[in-house]
C-alpha positions in Angstrom: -162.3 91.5 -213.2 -163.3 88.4 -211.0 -167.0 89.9 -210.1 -167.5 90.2 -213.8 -166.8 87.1 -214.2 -168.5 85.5 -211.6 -171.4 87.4 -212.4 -171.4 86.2 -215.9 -171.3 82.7 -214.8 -174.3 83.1 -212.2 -176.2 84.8 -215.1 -175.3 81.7 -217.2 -176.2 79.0 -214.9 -179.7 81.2 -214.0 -179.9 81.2 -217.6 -179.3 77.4 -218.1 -181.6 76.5 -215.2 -184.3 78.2 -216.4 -183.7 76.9 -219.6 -183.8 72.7 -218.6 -187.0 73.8 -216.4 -188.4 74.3 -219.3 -186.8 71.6 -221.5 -188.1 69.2 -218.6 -191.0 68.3 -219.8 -190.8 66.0 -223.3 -189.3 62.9 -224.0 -188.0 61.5 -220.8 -184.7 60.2 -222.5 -183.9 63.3 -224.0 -184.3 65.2 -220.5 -182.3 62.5 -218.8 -179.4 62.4 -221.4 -179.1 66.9 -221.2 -179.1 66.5 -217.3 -176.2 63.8 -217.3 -174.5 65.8 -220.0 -174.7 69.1 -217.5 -174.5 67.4 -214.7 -172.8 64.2 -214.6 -169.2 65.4 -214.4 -169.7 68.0 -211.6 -171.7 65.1 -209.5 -168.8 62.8 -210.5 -166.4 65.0 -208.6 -168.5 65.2 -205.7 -169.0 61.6 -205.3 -165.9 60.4 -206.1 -164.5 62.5 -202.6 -166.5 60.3 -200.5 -166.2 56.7 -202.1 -163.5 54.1 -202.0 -163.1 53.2 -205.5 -163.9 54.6 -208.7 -166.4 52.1 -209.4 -168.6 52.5 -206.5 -168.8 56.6 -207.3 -170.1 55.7 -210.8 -173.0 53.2 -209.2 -173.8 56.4 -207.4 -173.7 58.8 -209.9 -175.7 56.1 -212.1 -178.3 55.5 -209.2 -178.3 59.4 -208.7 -179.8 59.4 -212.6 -181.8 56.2 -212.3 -183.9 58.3 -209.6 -184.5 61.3 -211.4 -185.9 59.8 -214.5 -188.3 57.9 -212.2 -189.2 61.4 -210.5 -189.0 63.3 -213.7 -192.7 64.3 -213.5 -192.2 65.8 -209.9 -188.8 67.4 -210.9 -191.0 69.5 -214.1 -193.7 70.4 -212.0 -191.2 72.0 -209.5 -190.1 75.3 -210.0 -186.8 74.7 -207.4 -183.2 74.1 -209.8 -182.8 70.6 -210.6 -178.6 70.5 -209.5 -179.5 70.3 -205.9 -181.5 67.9 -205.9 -179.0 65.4 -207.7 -177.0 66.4 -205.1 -179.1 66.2 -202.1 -179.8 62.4 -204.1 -176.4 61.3 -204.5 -175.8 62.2 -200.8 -178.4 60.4 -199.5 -177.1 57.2 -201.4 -173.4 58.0 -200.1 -175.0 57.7 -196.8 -176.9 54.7 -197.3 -173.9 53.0 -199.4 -172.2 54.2 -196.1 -174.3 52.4 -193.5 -174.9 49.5 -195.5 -170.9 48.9 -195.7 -170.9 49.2 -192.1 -173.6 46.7 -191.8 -171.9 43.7 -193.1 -169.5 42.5 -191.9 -165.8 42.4 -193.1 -164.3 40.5 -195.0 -160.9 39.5 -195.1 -159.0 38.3 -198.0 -157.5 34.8 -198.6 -154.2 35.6 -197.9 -154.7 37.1 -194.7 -157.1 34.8 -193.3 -154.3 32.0 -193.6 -151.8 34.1 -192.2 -153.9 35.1 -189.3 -155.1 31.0 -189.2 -151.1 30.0 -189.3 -151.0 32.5 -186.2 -153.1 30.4 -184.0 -153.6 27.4 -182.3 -155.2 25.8 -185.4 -151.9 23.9 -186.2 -151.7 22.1 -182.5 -155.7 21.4 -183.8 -154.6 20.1 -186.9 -151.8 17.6 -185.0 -154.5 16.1 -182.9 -157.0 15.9 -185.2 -154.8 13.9 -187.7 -153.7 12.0 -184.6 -157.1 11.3 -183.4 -157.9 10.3 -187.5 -154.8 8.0 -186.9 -155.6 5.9 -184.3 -159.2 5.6 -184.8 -158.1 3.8 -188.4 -155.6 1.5 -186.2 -158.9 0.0 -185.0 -160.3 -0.9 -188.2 -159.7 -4.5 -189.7 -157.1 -4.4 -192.5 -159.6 -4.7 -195.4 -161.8 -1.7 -194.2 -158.3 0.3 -193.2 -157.1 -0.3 -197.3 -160.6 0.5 -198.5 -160.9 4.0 -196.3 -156.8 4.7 -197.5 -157.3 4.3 -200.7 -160.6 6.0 -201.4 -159.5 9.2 -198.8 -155.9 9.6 -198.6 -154.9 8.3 -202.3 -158.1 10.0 -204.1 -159.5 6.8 -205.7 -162.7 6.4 -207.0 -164.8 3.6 -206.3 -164.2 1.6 -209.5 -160.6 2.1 -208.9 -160.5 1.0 -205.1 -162.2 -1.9 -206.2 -160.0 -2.9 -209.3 -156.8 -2.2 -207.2 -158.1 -4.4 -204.1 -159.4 -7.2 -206.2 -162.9 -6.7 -205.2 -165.9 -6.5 -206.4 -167.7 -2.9 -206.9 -170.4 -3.1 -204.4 -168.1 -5.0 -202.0 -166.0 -2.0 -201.7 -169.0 0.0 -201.4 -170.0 -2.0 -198.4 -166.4 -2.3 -196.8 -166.3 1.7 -197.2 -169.4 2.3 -195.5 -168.8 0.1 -192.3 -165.5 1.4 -192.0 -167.2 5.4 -192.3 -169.1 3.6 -189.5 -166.9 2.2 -187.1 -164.1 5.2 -187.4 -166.8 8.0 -186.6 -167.7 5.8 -183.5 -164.4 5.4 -182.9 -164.0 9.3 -182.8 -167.0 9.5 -181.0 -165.6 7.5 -178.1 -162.1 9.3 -177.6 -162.0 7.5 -174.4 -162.2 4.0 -176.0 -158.8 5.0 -178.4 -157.0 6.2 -175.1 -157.3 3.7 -173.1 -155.9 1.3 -175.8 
């Protein structure tokens, strides 16, 4: 009862073969739509076993299609079935997708990268950074020190600084550049903060 009917199905799919060889050539969207309808699913299934995600097996079973329209001339001049050659495509884009992946390089989400940060020796960097940040403003005069807290540390605008200080606009521009100044060469000079 089985050889029957795996005969019938091999007589079938000769039969169907033969018949899209000769439905191959004609209008190109037509040809492309009855090989996606025969062959989409099956090619689906294959994919899908070798991809992450079900998104990435549809890109390849889309790109699989994508090429055979382009090669649609070739494909109806061949004589050879067209199912193993979607196939033979759709592998060589699982390799490619496969290589290409292994190319870049990986990413790692949000979450993990602050846990694996929190892990580290970035929060001893942190401490001496701030500290460094710290006393390199105890060596600014007290008008450049209020204009580089407020702007920085309490999120004020210019306009604002300005109104708050009782300054004019520009002046606070000014006072904020010199003291930009003199704290990066304070930080330059680390040696100049520790010996005071």
């Amino acid at each position: 009862m089985n050889v029957t009917h795996l005969l019938s199905v091999l007589v079938d799919m000769a039969a169907k073969t033969d018949a899209l060889q000769d439905g191959l050539s004609g209008d190109a969207d037509a040809v492309i739509r009855e090989l996606y309808s025969d062959y989409a699913k099956a090619l689906h299934g294959y994919v899908e076993q070798f991809c992450p995600d079900r998104t990435s097996a549809d890109d390849i079973v889309q790109e699989t299609f994508i090429r055979a329209w382009r090669h649609l001339p070739q494909l109806s001049a061949d004589d050879r079935p067209i199912r193993p050659w979607l196939f033979r495509v759709a592998r060589n884009l699982l390799i490619d997708a496969n290589r290409a992946a292994q190319a870049r390089p990986m990413t790692v989400p949000c979450a993990a990268a602050a846990e694996a940060e929190a892990g580290s020796d970035s929060g001893l960097e942190e401490i001496l950074d701030r500290q460094l940040v710290s006393d390199a403003l105890q060596h600014l005069s007290p008008a450049h020190q209020s204009v580089l807290v407020e702007t920085f540390y309490r999120g004020g605008t210019m306009a604002t600084v300005a109104r708050e200080l009782g300054i004019p606009h520009g002046t606070a521009r000014s006072r904020l550049h010199y003291a930009l100044d003199a704290m990066r060469k304070q930080i330059q000079e680390p040696d100049a903060i520790a010996a005071s």
